[in-house]
Residue frames as qw, qx, qy, qz and C-alpha x, y, z in Angstrom:
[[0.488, -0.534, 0.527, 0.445, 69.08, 62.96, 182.43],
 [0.594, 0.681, -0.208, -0.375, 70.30, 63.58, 178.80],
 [0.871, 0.039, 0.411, 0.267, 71.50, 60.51, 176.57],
 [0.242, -0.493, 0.302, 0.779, 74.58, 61.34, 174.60],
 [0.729, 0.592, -0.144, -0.312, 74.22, 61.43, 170.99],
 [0.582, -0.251, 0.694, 0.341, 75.65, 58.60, 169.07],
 [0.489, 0.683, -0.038, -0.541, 77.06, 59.34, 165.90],
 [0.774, -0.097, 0.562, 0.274, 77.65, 56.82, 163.21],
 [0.533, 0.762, -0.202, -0.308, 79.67, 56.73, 159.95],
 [0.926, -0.096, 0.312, 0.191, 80.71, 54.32, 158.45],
 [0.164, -0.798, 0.483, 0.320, 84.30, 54.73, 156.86],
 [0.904, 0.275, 0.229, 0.232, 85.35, 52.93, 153.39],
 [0.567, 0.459, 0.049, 0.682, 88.40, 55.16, 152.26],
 [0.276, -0.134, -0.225, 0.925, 90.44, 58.47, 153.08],
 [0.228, -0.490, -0.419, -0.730, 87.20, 60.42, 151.63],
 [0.611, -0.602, -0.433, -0.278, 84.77, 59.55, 154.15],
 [0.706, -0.358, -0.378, 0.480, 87.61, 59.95, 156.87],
 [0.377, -0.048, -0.151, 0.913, 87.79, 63.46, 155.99],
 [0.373, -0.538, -0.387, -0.649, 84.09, 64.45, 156.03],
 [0.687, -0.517, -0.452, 0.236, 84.38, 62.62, 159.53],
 [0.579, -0.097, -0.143, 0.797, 87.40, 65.04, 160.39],
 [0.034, 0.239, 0.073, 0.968, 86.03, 68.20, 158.88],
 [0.538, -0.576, -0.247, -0.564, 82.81, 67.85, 160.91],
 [0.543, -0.085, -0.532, 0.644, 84.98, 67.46, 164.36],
 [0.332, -0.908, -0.231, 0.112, 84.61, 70.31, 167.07],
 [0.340, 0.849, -0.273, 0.299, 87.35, 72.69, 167.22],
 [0.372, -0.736, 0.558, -0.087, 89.47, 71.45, 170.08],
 [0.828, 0.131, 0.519, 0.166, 89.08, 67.43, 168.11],
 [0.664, 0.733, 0.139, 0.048, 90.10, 69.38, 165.25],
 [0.178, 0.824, -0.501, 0.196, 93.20, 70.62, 166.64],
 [0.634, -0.426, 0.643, -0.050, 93.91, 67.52, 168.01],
 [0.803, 0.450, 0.276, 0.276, 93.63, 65.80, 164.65],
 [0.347, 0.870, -0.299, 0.183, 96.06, 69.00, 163.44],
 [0.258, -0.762, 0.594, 0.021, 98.84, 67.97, 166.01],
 [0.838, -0.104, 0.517, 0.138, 98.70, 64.62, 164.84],
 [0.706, 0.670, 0.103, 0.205, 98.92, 65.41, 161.61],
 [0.109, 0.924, -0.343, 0.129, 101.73, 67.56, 162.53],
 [0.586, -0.478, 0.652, -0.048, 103.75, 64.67, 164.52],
 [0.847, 0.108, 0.503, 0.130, 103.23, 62.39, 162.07],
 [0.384, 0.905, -0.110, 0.148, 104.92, 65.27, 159.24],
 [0.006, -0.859, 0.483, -0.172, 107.86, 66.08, 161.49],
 [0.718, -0.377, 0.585, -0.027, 108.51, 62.34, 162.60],
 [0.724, 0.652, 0.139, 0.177, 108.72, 62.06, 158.76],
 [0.418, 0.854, -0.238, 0.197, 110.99, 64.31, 157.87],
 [0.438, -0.714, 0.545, -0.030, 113.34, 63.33, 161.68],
 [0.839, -0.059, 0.541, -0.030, 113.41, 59.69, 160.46],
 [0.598, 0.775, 0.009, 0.204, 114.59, 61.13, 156.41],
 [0.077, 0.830, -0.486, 0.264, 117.27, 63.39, 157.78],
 [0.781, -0.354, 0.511, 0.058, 118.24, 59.81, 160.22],
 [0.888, 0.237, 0.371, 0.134, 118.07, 57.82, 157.36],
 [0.552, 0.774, -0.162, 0.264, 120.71, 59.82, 154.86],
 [0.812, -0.035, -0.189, 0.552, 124.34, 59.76, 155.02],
 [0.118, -0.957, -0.191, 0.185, 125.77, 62.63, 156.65],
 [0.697, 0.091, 0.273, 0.657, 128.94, 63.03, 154.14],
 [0.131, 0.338, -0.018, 0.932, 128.25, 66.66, 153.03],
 [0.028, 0.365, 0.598, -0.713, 124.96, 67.32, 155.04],
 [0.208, 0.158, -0.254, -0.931, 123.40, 68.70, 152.09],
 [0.417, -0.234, -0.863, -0.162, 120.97, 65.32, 151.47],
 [0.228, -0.515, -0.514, 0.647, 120.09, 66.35, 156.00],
 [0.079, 0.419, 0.213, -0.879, 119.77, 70.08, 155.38],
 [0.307, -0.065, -0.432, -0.846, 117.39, 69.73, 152.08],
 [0.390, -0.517, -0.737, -0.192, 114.21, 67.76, 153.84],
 [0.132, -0.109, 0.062, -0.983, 111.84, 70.31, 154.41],
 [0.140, 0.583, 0.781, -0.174, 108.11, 70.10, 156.24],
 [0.243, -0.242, -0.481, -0.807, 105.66, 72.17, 154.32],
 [0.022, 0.294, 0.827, -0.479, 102.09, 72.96, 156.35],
 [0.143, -0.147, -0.160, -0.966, 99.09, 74.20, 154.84],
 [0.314, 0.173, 0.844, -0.400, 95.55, 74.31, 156.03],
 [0.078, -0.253, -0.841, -0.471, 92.42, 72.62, 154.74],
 [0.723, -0.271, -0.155, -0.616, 88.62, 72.71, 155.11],
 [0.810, -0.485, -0.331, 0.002, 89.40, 69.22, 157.23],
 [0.731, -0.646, 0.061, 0.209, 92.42, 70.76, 159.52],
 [0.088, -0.781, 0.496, 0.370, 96.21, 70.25, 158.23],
 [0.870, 0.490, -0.042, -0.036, 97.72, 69.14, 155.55],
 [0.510, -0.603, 0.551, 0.268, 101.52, 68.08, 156.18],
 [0.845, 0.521, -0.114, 0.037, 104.15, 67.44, 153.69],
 [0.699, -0.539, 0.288, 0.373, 108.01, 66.22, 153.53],
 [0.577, 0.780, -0.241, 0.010, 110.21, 67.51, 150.50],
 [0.705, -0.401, 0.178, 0.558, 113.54, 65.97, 150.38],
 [0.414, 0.891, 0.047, -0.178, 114.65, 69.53, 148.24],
 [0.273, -0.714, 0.424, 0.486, 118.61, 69.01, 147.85],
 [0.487, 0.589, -0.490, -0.419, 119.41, 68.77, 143.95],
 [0.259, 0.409, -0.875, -0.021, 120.77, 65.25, 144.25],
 [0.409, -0.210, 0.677, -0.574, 118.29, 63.47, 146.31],
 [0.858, 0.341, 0.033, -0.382, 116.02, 61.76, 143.78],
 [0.390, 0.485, -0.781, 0.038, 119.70, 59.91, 142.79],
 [0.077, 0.261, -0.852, 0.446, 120.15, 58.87, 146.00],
 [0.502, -0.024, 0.576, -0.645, 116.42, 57.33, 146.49],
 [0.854, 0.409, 0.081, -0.312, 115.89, 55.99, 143.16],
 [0.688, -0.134, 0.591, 0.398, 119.64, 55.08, 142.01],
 [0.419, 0.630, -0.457, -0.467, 120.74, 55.65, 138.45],
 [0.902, 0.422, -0.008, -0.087, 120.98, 53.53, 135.35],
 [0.753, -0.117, 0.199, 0.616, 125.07, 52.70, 134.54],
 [0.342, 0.914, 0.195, -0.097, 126.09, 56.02, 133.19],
 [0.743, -0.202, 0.172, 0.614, 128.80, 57.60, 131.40],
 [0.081, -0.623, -0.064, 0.775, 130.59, 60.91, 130.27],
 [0.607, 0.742, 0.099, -0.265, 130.12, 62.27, 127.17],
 [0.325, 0.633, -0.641, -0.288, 133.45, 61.16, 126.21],
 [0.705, 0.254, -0.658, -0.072, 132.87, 57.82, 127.16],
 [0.148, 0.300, -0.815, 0.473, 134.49, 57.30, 130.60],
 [0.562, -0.373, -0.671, -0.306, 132.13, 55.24, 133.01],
 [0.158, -0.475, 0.315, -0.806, 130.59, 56.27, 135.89],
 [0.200, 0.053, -0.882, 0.424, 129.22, 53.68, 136.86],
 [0.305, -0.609, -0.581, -0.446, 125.55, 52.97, 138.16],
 [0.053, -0.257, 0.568, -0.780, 124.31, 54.59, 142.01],
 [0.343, -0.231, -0.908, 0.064, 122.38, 52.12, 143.80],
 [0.419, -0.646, -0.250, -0.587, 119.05, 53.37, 145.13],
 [0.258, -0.008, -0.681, 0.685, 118.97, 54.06, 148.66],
 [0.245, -0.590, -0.582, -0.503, 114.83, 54.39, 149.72],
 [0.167, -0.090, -0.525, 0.830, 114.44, 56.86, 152.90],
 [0.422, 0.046, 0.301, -0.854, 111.41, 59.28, 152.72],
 [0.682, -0.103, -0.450, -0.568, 109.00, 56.99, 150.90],
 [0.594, -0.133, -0.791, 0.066, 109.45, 54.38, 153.23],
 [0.044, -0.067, -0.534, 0.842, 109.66, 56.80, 156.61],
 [0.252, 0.035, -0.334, -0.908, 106.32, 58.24, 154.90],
 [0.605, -0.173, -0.632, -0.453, 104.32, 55.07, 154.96],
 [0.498, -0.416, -0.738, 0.185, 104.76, 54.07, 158.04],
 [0.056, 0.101, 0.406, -0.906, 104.42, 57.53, 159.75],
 [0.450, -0.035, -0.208, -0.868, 101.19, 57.92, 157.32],
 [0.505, -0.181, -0.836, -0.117, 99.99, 54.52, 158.83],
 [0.233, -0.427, -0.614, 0.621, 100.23, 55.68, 162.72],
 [0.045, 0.207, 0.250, -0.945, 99.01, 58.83, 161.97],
 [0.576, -0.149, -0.252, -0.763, 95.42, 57.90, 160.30],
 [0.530, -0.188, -0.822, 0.082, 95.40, 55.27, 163.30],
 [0.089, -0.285, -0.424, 0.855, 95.86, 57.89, 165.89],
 [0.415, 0.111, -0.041, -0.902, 92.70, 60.10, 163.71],
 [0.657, -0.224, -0.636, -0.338, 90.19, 57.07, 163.19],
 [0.411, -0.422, -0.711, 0.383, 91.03, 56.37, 167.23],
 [0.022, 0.067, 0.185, -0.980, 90.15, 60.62, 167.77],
 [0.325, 0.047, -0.523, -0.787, 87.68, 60.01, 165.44],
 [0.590, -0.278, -0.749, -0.115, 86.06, 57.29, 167.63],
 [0.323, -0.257, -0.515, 0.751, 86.77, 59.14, 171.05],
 [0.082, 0.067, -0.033, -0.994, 84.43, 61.71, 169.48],
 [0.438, 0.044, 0.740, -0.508, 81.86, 59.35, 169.09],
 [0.690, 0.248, -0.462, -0.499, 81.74, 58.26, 165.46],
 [0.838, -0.039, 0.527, 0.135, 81.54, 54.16, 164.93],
 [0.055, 0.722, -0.575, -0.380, 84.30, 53.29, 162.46],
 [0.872, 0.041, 0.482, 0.078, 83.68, 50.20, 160.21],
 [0.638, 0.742, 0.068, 0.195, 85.32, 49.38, 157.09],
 [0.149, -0.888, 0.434, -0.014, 88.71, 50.53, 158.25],
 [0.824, 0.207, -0.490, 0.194, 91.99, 47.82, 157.67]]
């Protein structure tokens, strides 16, 4: 009777988690892609939650973006509508060129925050693939 192989690596940083990733089988590899892909599109659902729907334009400009890599996918969220970077950072007090005040617009933080915590579950969910495949994982927060 054959013993499995046990393979070990020991994980200090995203680096070493993607040498782990890009040396998956192909069906662990598309399973690391769908995560990667859930954890992209729960991004962007939770953005388009989080904005006011007053014209819709803020909603209709967050955009997912997919390209592959050498370790699998690579997921991204754009919020693209002209005005969005206002409305996530805020503005200084500001006023027209003749003078008249406009007043300041009070940040309002949506994708960066959705972002972090999606980009938390999703490199839990690939360190736990990543162990189901039979690396050991140390060194991981």
């Amino acid at each position: 009777m054959s013993r499995p192989i046990l393979l070990e690596v020991e994980l200090t940083g995203m680096k070493e988690l993607r040498e782990a990733l890009r040396r998956l089988p192909d069906d662990l590899a598309q399973e690391g892609a769908d995560i990667v892909r859930d954890a992209t599109e729960a991004t962007k659902t939770a953005t388009v939650q989080g904005y006011p729907s007053v014209s819709g334009e803020l909603r209709d400009g967050v955009k997912t973006e997919y390209q592959r890599t050498a370790y699998g996918l690579k997921g991204r969220v754009r919020s693209t509508a002209p005005h969005a970077h206002l409305y996530e950072f805020g503005t200084a007090d500001r006023k027209t060129s003749a003078g008249w005040p406009r007043g300041q617009v009070m940040e309002h933080p949506v994708l960066v925050p959705a972002s972090e915590r999606e980009r938390t579950t999703m490199n839990e969910r690939l360190i736990d693939l990543v162990r189901r495949a039979g690396f050991e994982v140390s060194g991981v927060a």
